[in-house]
C-alpha positions in Angstrom: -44.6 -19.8 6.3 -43.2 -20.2 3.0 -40.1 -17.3 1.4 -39.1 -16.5 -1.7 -35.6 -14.6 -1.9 -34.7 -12.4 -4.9 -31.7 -10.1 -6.1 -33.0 -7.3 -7.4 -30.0 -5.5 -10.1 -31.1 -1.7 -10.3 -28.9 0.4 -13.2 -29.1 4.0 -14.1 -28.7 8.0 -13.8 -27.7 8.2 -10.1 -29.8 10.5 -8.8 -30.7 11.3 -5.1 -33.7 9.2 -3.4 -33.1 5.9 -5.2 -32.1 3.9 -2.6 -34.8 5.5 0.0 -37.9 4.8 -2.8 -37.1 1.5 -3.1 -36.5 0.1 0.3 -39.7 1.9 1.1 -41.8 0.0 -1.4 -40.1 -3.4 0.6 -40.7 -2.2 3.3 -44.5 -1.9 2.6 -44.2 -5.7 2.3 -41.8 -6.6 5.5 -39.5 -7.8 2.9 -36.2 -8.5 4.6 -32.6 -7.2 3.2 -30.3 -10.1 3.0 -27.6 -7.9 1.5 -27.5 -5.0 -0.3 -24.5 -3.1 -2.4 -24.0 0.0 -4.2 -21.0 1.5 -6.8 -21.4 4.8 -9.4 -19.4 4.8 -12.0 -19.5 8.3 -14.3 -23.2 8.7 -12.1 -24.6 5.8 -13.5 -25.7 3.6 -10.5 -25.7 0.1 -10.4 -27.7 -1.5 -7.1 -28.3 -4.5 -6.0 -30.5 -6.3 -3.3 -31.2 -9.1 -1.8 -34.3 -9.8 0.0 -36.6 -12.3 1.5 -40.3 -12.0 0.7 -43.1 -14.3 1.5 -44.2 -16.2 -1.0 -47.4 -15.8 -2.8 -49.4 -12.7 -3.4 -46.7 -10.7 -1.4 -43.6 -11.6 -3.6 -45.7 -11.2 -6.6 -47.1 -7.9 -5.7 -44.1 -6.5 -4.1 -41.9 -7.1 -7.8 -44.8 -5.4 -9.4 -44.4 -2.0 -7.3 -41.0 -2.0 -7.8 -41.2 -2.5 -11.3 -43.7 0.6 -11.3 -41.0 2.7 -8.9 -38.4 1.8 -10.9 -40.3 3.3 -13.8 -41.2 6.3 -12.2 -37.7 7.0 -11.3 -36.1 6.5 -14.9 -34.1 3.3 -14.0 -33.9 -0.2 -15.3 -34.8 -3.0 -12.6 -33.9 -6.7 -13.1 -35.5 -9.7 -11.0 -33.2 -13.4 -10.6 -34.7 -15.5 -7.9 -32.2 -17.2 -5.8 -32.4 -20.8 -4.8 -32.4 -21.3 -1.2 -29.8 -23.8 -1.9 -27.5 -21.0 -4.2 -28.0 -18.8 -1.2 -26.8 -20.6 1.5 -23.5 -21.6 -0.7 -23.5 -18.0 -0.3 -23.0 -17.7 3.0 -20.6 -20.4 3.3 -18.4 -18.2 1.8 -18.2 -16.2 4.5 -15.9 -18.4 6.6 -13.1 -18.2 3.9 -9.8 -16.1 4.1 -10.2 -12.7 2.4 -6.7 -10.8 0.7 -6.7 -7.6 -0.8 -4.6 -7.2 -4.1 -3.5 -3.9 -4.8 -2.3 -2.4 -8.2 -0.1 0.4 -8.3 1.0 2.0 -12.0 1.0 5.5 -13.7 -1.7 4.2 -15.3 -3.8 1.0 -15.5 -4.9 -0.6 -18.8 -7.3 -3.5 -19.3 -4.3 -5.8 -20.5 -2.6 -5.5 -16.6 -6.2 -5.7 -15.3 -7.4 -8.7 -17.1 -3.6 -10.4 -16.4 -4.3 -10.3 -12.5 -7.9 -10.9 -12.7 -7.0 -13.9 -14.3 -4.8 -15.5 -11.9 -7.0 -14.9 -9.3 -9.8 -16.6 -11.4 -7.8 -19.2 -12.3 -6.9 -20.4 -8.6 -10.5 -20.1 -7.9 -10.7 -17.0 -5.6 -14.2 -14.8 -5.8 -13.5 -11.2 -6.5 -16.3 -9.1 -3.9 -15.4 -6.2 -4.2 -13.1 -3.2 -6.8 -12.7 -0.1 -5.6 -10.4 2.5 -7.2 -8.3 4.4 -4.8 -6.8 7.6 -6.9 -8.6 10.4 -7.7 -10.7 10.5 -11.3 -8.3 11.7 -14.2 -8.6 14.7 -16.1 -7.9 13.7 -20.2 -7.2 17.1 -20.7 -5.3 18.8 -18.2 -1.9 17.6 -17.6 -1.0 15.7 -14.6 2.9 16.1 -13.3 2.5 13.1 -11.1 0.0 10.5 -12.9 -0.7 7.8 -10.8 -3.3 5.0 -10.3 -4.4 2.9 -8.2 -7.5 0.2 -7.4 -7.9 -2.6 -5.0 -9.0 -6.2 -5.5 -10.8 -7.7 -2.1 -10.7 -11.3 -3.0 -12.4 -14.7 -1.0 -11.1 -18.5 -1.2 -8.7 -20.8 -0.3 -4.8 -20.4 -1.5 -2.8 -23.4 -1.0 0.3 -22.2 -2.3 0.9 -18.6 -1.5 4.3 -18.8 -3.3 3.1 -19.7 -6.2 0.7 -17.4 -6.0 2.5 -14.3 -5.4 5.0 -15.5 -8.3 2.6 -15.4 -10.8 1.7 -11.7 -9.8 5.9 -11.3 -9.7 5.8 -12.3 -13.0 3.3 -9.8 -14.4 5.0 -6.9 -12.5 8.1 -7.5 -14.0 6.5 -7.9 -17.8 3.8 -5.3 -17.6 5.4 -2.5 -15.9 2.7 -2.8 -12.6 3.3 -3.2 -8.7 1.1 -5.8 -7.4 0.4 -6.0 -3.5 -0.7 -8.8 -2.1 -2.2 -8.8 1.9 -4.1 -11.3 3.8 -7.3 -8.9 4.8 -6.6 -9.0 8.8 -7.1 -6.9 11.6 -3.9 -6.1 11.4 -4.2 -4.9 8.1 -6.5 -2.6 9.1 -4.4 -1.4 12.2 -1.4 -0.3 11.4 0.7 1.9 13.2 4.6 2.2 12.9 5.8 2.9 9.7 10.1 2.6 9.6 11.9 4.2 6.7 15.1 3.3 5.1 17.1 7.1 4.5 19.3 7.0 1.5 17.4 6.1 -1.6 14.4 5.8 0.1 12.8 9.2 2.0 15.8 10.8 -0.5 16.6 10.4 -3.6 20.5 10.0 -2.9 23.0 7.9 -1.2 24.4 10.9 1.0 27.9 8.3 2.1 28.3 8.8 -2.1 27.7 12.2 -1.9 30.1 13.3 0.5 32.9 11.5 -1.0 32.3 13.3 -4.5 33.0 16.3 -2.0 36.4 13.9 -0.7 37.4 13.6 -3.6 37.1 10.0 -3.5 33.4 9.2 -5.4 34.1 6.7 -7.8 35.9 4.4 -4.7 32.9 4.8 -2.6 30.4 4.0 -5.3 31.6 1.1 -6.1 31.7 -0.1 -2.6 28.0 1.3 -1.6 26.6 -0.5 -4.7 28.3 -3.5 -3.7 27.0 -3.7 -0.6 23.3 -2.7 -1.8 23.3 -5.8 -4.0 24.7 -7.9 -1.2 27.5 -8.9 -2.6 29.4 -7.7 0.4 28.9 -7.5 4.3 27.1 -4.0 5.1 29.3 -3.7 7.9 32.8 -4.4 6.3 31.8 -1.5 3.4 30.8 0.7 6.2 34.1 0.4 7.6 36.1 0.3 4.3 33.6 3.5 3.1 34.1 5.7 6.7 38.1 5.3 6.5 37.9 7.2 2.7 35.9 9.9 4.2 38.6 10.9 6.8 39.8 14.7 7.4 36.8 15.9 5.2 35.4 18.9 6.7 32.5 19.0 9.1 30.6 22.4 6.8 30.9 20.1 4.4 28.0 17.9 5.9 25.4 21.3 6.4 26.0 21.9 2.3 24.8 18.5 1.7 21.7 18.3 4.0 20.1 21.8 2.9 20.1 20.2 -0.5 18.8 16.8 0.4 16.7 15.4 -2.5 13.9 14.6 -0.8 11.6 11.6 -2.6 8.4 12.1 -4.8 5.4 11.5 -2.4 7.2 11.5 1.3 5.8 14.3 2.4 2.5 13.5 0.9 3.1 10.6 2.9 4.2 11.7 6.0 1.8 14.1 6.6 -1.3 11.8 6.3 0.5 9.3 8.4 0.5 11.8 11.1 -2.8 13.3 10.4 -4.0 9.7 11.1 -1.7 9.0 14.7 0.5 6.3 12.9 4.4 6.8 14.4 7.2 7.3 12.0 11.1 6.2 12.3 14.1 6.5 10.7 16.3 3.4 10.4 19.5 4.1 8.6 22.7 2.9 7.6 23.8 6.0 7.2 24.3 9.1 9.5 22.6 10.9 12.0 23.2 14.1 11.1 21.3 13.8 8.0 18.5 11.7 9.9 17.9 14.3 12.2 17.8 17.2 9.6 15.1 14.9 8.0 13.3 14.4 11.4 13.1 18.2 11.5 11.9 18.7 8.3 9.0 15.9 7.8 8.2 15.8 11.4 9.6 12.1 11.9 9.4 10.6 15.2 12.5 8.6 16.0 15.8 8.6 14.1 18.3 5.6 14.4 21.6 5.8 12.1 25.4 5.7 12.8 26.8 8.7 14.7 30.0 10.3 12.8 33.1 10.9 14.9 34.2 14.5 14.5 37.5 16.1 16.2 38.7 19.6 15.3 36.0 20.1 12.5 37.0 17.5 10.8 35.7 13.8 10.2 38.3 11.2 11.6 37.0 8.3 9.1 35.8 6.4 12.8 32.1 6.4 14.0 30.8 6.4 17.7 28.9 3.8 19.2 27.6 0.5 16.7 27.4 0.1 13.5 23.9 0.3 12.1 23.1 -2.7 10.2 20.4 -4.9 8.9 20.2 -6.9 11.5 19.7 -3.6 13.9 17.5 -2.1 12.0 15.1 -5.3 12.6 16.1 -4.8 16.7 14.8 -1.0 16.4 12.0 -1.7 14.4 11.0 -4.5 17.5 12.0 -2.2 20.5 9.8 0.3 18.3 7.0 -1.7 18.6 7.5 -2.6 22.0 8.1 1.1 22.9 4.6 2.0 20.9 2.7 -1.1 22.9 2.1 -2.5 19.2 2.0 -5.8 17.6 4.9 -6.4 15.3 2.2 -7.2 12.7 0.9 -3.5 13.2 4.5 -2.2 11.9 4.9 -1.3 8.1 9.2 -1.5 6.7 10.1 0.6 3.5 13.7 -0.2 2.2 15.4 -0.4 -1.1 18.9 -2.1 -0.1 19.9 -5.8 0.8 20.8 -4.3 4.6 16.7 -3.3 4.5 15.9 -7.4 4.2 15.5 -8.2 7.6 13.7 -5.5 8.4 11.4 -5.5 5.5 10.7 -9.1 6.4 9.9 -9.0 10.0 7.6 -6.0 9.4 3.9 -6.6 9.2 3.9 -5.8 5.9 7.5 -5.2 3.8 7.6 -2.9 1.3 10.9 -2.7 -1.4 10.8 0.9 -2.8 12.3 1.2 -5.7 14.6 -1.8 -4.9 17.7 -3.7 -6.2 16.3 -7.3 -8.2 17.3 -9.0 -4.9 15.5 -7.0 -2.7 12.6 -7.1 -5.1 12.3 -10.6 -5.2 12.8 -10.8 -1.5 10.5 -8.1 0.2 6.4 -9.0 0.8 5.1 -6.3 -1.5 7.1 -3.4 -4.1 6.5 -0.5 -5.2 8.6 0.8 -8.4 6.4 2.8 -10.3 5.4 6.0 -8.3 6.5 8.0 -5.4 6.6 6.8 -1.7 3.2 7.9 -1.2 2.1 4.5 -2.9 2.4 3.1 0.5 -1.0 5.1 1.3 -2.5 2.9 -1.7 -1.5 -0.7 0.1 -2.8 0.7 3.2 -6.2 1.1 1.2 -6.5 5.0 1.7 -8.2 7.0 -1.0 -7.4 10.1 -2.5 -10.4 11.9 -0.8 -8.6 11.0 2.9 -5.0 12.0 1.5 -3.4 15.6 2.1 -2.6 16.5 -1.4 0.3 18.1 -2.5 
């Protein structure tokens, strides 16, 4: 028998009921739901379905009642019939690869919007979905920690990712946003290890600088931690060069610093939803253990892996026990992490900010540079630069509503 198939576009004061009335008056005519979608805005509803009706005095009779029920309940109701053609391109669709796009900022304005909305347009890719992921914004009361957030889900065919992903570089770096780009796995959807750098990432400090301000010896140090950070030199070799200026400081010295431990915007905030939702959390440090563990202790961390300081007679002998923790071990851990948790490596999550966090950061599932040097930036899968660590929540697709807020 022959079938008619309409979208039906329903707008209006959300109220309770709307969807129930009018799948009821369908129902009445065994109309069948092809799809059907739903978003409120401000609670003003805008609904949309798609159903097959026989055609005839069915399909004509069944648009009447819902014109009627739409009347009754105070909304507007618009008919398009659908080709069978139109609809079957439709579910073509289907079978192409699906990304997410995430945009991170204090704030989000249309210019930012329309910039990434335009590259994806322009390659061709369907936007199915938006959905913003921070909670609605108060215009009067003021907010110590603005933040926003929304996520793109996006269909089509990419043939140059590179390209791709440098274009949305591009309007990071000129319009102040972080742009995340994911292929919309299972993986995704499953992660379960998330590795943090220490120094400059779950604190807001590089703790090696900090205790040789206390040796006297800052400006020396400095210059050789931001050297390394950059690249420009071999992480081990500054390690080395970096423990040998710290020798005969004092080991009280080291309690002082980790009671005042600067810990970064957002980690807890972090942390504690990580753990609220069974993920397992690490350390992975170039610097020491000492401080790693004090951290572990105080955000609940898992695991802790960082370079042990040699200490004889209460006093540091510029030495270290054991290897040196470097990029390249920090990738080993994070793999005998997953092994250990009986994960996929593509179920692991990296956050970094220094050249030694690269090869971690890459081999990670997804790569994130927090707050990074240009190099690691333009390195590192996604960034975040322009809120706290609990922007990694965000890529992950949480919402405010399923966030422990502090």
């Amino acid at each position: 028998m022959a079938s008619e198939i309409f979208l039906l576009n329903i707008s209006g004061q959300d109220k309770p009921g709307l969807t129930s009335s009018l799948t009821a008056v369908l129902s009445e005519y065994d109309a069948k739901i092809l799809d059907i979608g739903q978003a409120n805005i401000h609670d003003t509803l805008s609904l949309g379905i798609l159903f097959q009706i026989e055609s005839g005095k069915k399909s004509a009779a069944v648009l009447k009642d819902l014109l009627f029920k739409s009347y009754e309940l105070g909304i507007k109701a618009k008919f398009k019939p659908i080709p069978l053609d139109d609809y079957e391109n439709w579910v073509d669709l289907q079978g192409k690869d699906r990304y997410i796009v995430t945009l991170l900022g204090e704030k989000l304005s249309a210019k930012q919007i329309s910039e990434v909305t335009k590259v994806i347009s322009d390659k061709g890719l369907n936007i199915d979905a938006i959905k913003r992921l921070t909670g609605r914004v108060s215009l009067v009361k003021h907010d110590t920690y603005p933040k926003a957030s929304i996520q793109l889900s996006i269909r089509g065919g990419i043939h140059n990712k590179a390209e791709f992903t440098e274009k949305f570089m591009q309007i990071s770096r000129e319009l102040d946003l972080d742009i995340a780009f994911q292929e919309d796995t299972i993986f995704r959807r499953n992660k379960r290890l998330v590795c943090f750098d220490m120094d400059s990432t779950l604190i807001q400090t590089e703790v090696i600088d900090e205790l040789a301000e206390l040796a006297g010896v800052g400006e020396e140090v400095r210059k050789i931690t931001e050297s390394a950070m950059q690249g420009e030199i071999d992480f081990k070799e500054s390690f080395t060069q970096r423990m040998q200026l710290l020798k005969g400081l004092s080991e009280t010295v080291l309690e002082e610093v980790a009671v005042n431990l600067p810990i970064t915007k957002g980690a807890r905030r972090l942390i504690d939803t990580l753990k609220k939702y069974g993920f397992k959390t690490a350390i992975l440090s170039g610097g020491f253990t000492y401080f790693g563990h004090y951290l572990q202790k105080e955000l609940g961390i898992d695991y802790v892996f960082a370079n042990e300081l040699e200490i004889k007679d209460g006093l540091l002998t510029g030495n270290y026990i054991g290897e040196i923790v470097d990029g390249n071990k920090k990738a080993e851990y994070l793999q005998e992490l997953a092994i250990k948790e009986g994960i996929d490596i593509n179920q692991t999550i990296a956050v970094g900010d220094g050249a030694n966090d690269l090869p971690m950061l890459n081999l990670a599932g997804l790569g994130i540079a927090f707050h990074a040097k240009p190099l690691v930036k333009d390195n590192a899968q996604s960034a975040i630069s322009s809120i706290g660590l609990d922007g990694v929540l965000y890529l992950l697709g949480y919402h405010d509503k399923h966030i422990d807020l502090h």
